[in-house]
C-alpha positions in Angstrom: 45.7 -11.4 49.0 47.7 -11.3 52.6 47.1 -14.0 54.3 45.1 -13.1 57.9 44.1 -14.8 61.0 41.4 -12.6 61.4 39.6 -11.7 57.6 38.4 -13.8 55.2 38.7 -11.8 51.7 37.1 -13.7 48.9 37.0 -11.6 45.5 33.8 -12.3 43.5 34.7 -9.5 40.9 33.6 -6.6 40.8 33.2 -7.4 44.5 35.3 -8.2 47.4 33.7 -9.7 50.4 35.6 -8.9 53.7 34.8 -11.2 56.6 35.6 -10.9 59.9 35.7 -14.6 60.5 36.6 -15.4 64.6 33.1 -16.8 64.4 34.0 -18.7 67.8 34.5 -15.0 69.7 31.7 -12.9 68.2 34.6 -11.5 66.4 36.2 -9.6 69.1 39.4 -7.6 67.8 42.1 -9.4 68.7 45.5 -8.2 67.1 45.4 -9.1 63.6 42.0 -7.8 63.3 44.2 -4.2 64.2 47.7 -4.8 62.2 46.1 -6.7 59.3 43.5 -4.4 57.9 45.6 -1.8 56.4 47.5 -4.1 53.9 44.3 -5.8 53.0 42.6 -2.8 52.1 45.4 -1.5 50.4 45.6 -4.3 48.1 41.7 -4.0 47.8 42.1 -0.3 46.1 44.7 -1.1 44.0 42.7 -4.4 42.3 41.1 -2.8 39.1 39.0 -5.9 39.4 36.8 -4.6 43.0 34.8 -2.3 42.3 32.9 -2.3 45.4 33.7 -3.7 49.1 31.5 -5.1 51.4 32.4 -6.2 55.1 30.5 -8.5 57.1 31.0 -11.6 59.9 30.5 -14.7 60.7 28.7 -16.6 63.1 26.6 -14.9 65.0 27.5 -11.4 65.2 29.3 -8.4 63.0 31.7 -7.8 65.8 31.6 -7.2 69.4 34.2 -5.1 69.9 37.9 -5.2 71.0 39.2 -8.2 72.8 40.4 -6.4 75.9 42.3 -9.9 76.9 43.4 -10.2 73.7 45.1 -7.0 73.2 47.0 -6.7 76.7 50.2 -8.3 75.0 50.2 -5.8 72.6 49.4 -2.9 75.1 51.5 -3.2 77.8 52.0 0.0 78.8 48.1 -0.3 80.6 49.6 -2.9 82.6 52.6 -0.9 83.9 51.9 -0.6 87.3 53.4 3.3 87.4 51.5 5.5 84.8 53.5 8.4 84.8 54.7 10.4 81.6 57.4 7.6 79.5 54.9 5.0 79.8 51.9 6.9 78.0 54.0 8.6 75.9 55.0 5.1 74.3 50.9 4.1 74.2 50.4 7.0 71.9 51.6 5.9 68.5 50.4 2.1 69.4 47.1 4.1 69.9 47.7 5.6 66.3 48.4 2.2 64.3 45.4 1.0 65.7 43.2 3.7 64.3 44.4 3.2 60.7 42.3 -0.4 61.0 39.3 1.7 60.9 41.2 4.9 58.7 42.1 2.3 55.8 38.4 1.5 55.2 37.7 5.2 54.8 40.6 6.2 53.3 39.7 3.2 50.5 39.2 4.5 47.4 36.7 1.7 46.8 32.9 1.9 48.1 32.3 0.1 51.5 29.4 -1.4 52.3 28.9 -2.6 56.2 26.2 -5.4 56.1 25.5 -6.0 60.0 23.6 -9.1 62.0 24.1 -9.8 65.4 26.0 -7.6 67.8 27.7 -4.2 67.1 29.6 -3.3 69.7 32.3 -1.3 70.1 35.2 -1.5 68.0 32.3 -3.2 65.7 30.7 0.5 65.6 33.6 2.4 65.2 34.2 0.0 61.6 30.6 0.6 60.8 31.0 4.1 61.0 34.1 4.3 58.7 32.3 2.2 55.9 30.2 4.3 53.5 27.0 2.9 53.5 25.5 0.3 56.6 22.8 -1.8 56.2 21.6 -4.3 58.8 19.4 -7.2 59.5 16.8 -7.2 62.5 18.1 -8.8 65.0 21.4 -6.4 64.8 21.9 -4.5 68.2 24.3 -1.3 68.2 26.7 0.0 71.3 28.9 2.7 71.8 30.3 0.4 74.4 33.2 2.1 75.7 31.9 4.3 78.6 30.8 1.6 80.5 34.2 -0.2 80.4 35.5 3.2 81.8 38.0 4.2 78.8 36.9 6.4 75.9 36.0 5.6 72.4 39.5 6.2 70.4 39.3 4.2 67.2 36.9 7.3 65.3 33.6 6.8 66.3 33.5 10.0 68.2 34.5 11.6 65.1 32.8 10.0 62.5 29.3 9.2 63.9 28.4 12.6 64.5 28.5 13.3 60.9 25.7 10.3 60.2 23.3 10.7 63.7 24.0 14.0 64.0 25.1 15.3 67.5 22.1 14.7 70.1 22.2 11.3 69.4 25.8 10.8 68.7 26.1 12.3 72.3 23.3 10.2 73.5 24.9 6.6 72.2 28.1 7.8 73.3 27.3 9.1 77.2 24.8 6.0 78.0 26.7 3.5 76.6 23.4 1.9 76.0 21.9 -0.5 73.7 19.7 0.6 70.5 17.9 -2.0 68.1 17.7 -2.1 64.1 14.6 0.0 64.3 16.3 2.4 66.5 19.5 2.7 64.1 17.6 3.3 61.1 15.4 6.1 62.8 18.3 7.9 63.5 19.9 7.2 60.2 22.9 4.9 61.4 22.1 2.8 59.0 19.9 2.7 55.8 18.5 0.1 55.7 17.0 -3.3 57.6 16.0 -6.7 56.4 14.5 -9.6 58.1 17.7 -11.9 58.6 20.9 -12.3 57.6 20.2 -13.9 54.6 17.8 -11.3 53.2 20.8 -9.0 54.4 23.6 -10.6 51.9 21.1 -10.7 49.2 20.6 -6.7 49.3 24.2 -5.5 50.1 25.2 -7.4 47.3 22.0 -6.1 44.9 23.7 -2.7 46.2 27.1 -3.7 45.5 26.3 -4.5 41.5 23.9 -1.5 41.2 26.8 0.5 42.4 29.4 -1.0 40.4 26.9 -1.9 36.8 25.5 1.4 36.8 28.0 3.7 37.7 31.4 4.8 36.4 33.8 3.6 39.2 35.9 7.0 38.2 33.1 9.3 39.1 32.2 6.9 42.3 35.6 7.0 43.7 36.0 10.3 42.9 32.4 10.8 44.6 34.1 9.2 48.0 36.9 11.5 47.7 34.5 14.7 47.5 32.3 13.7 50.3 35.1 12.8 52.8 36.8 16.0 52.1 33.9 18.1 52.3 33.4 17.2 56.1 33.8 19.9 58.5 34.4 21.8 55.7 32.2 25.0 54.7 30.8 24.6 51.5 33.2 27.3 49.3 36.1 24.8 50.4 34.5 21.8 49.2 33.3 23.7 46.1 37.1 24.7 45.1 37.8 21.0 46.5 35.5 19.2 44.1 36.3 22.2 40.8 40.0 20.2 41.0 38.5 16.9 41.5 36.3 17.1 38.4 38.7 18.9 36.2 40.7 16.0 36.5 39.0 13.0 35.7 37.3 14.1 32.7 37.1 13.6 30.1 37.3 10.3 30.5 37.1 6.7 29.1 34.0 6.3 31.2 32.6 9.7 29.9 33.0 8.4 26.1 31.5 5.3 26.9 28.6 7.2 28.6 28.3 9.8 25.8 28.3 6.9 23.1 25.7 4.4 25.1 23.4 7.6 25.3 23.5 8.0 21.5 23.0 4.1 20.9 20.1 3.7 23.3 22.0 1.4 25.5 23.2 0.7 28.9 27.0 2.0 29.4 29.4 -0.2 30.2 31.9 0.9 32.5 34.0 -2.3 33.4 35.8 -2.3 29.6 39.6 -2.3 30.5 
């Protein structure tokens, strides 16, 4: 796996476990949390051996957000003291590699499962939201921070988290820049579900994790993903030509065999033969 200053993959087949592990920080952002994502979850889809993904931190909190300090080397065209045309211009596609941190989780063909304790702030949010299911313990606190720090939220929360709250409170999160507790997130359906501590939290995203990736062909699961994420925004005729292709090609397959086979022998199928 690449080597990172900022995640701590450990691969416990058929699960990866991603850490964001600047403990000491809350895990802030700080640049390799941006430029090292995308090659980590690249090699993450191509491992036959994960079959499911789930992120997490250490220390206290999931992440609280961007490390503003942090990131100014990297951004130094908000320190130019003249912000005419040239100097945003040159922002824009730093603005763009930053987003695939968050794209490359979505874009994964693998399921991703946030498990969240502790603060969720920011930049912490707009990773939540590109994971596929979120799942937190109690004490987790959510912010769609960026208001109140007088910039706008550009890493995909504003176009993601509107498709799991819905708008009013999507809107509501994003215009108050307030603070909402685990109660709040699951009664609004940001995430699915709570647990006592962080502990009890580990223990059930990674119950999730092997449900998923026992029970399941990964085939039809991946394939699943790609279904749902194109079908957003999307009327429902488009994602029902999208998803005609989709199936067409992947079966038959291996998986269905084994599935068709299991059913006839009164077993349990099992999907992870190579």
């Amino acid at each position: 796996m690449t080597e990172s200053k900022y995640y701590d993959v450990e691969i416990k087949s058929p699960l990866a476990m991603v850490y964001l592990d600047r403990p000491d920080k809350k895990n802030a952002m700080n640049a390799p949390a941006w430029w090292d994502a995308p090659q980590i979850f690249e090699e993450l889809d191509k491992n036959d051996d994960v079959k499911v993904i789930i992120i997490s931190g250490k220390g206290p909190s999931f992440c609280a957000g961007i490390d503003l300090m942090g990131m100014v080397p990297e951004l130094g065209e908000l320190m130019e003291p003249e912000q005419k045309g040239g100097v945003k211009w040159k922002l824009i596609p730093k603005i763009k590699k930053m987003q695939e941190a968050m794209n490359c989780i979505e874009n994964c063909r693998k399921p991703v499962i946030a498990a969240i304790h502790g603060h969720c702030i920011g930049a912490g949010l707009d990773m939540a939201t590109a994971c596929d299911i979120r799942l937190c313990s109690e004490d987790a606190v959510f912010s769609l921070r960026e208001a109140a720090v007088a910039i706008v939220a550009d890493m995909g929360v504003l176009q993601r988290i509107p498709h799991i709250v819905g708008q009013g409170a999507a809107r509501e999160l994003a215009y108050t820049a307030g603070y909402i507790n685990a109660s709040r997130a699951k009664d609004i359906l940001l995430v699915n579900h709570v647990f006592k501590d962080h502990e009890e939290l580990m223990k059930e995203a990674e119950k999730m994790a092997l449900e998923i990736s026992e029970n399941c062909s990964s085939l039809a699961v991946q394939a699943s993903k790609k279904v749902l994420n194109y079908g957003i925004g999307k009327s429902v005729e488009d994602g029902l030509d999208y998803v005609a292709s989709i199936s067409s090609n992947i079966i038959p397959s291996d998986d269905l065999m084994e599935a068709f086979t299991a059913f006839s022998q009164k077993r349990k199928p099992d999907f992870n033969k190579k």
